[in-house]
FIKOLZA-1660 file (N, C-alpha, C; in steps of 0.1 Angstrom, whole numbers, plus 5000, padded with zeros to 4 digits):
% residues 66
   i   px   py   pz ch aa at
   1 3648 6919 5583  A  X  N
   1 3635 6917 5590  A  X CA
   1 3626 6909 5581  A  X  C
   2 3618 6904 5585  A  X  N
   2 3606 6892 5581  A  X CA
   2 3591 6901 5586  A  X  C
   3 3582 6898 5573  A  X  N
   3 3574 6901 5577  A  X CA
   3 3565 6893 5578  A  X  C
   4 3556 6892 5587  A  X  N
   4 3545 6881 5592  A  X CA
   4 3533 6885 5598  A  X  C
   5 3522 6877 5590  A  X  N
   5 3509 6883 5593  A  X CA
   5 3505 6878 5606  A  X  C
   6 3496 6885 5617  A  X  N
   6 3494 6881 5628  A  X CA
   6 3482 6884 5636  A  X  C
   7 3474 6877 5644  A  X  N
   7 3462 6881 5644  A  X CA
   7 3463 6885 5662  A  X  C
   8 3458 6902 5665  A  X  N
   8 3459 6900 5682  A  X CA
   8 3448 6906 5682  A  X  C
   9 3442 6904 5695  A  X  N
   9 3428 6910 5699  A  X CA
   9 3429 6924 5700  A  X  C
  10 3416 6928 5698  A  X  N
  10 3416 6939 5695  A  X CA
  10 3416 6953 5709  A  X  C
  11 3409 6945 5717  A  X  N
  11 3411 6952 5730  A  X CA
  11 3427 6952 5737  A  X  C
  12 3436 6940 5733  A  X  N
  12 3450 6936 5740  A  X CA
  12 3456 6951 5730  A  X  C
  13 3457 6949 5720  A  X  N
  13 3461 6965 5710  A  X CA
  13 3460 6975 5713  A  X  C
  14 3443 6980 5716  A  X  N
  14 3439 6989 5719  A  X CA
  14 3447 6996 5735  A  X  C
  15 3450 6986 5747  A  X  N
  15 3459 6987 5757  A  X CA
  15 3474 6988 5757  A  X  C
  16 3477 6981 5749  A  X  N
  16 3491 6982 5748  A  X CA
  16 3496 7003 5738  A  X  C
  17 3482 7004 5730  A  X  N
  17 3486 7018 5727  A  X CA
  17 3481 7027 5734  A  X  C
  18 3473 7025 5745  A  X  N
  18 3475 7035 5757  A  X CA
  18 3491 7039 5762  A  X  C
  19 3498 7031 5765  A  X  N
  19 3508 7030 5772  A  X CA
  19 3519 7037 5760  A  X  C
  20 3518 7033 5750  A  X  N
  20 3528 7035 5734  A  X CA
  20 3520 7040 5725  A  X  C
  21 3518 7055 5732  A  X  N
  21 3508 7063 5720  A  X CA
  21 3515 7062 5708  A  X  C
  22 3520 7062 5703  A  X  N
  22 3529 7070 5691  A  X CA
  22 3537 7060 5688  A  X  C
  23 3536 7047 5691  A  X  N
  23 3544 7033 5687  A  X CA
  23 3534 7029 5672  A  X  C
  24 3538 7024 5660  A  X  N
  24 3533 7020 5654  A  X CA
  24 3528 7004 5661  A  X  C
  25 3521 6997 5647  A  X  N
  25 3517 6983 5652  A  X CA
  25 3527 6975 5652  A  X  C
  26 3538 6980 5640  A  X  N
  26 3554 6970 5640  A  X CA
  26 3561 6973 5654  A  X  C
  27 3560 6983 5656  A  X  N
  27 3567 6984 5671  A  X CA
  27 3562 6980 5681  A  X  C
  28 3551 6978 5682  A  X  N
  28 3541 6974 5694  A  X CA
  28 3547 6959 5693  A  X  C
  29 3546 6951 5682  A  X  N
  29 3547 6939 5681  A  X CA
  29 3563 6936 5685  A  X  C
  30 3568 6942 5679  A  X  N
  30 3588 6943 5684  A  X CA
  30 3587 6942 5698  A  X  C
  31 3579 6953 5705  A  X  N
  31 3584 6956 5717  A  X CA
  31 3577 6942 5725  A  X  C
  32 3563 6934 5724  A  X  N
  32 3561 6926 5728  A  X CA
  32 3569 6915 5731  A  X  C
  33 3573 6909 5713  A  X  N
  33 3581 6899 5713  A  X CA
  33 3594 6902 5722  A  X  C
  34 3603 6912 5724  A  X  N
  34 3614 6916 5728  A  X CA
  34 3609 6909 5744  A  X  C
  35 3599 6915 5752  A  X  N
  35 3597 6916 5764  A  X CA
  35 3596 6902 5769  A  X  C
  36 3588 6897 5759  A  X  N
  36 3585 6880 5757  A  X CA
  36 3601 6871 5763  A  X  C
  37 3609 6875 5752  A  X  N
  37 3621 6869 5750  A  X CA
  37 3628 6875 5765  A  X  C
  38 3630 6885 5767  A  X  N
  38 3637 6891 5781  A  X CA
  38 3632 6877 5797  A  X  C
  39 3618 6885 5797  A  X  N
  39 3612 6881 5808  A  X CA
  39 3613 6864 5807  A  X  C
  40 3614 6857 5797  A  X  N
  40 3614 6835 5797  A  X CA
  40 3627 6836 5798  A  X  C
  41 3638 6845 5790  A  X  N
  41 3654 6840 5793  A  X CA
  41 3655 6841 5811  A  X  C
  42 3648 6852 5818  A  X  N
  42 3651 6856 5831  A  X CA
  42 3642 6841 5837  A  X  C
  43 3635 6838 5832  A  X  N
  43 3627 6829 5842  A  X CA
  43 3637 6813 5839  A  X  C
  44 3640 6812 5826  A  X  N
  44 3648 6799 5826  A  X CA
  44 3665 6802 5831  A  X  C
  45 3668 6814 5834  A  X  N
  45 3679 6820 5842  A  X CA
  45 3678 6812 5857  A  X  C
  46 3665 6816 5865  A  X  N
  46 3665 6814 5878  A  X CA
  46 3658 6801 5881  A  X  C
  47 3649 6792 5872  A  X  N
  47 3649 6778 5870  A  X CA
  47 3660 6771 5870  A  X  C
  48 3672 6772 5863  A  X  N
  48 3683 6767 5863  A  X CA
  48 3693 6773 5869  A  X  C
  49 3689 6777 5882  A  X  N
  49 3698 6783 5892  A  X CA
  49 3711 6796 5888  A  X  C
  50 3706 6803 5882  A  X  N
  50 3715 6817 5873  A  X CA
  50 3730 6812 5872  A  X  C
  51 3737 6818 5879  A  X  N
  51 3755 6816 5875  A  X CA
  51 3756 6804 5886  A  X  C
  52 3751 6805 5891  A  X  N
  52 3757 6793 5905  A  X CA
  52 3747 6781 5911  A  X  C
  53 3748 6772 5899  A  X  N
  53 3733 6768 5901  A  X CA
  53 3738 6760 5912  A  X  C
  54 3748 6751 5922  A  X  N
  54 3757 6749 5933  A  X CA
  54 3755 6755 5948  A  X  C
  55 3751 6766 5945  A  X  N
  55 3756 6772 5957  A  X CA
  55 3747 6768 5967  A  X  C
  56 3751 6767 5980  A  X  N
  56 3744 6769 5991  A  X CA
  56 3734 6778 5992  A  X  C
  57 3721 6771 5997  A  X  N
  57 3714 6779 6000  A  X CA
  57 3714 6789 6011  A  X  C
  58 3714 6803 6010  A  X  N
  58 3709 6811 6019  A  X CA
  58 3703 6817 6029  A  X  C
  59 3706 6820 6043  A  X  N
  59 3700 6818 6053  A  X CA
  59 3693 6835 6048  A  X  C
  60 3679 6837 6051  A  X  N
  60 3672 6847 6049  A  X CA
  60 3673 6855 6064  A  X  C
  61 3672 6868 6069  A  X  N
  61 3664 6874 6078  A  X CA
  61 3652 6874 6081  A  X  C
  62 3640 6872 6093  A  X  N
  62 3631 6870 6095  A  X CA
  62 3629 6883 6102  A  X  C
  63 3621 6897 6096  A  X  N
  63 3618 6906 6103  A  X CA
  63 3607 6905 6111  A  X  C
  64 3605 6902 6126  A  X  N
  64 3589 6903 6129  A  X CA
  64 3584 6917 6130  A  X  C
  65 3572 6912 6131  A  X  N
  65 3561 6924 6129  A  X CA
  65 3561 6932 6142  A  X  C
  66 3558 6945 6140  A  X  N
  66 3554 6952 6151  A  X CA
  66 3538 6952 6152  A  X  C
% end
């Protein structure tokens, strides 16, 4: 592991340790970056059309309203 100095606001901290009482600030920061990384692979997943970037598009259902 690498350590690196890093500056976050103080209110974004203060929220994130609502949620992760008992998370240190190294873990806060792990769990950020992790989530970072998850959520941009999933978005450049479905940008570049996931396993089948090919396929036909899909006819949807159209539920109307009651």
């Amino acid at each position: 592991m690498s350590k690196v100095n890093i500056q976050i606001d103080k209110d974004l901290l203060d929220r994130a340790r609502e949620y992760f009482a008992s998370a240190s600030d190294e873990e806060l920061a792990e769990k950020a970056f992790s989530t970072l990384i998850h959520v941009e692979a999933g978005r450049w997943i479905f940008e570049n059309g996931g396993t089948e970037p090919d396929i036909e598009d899909i006819p949807r259902r159209r539920w109307e309203r009651i």
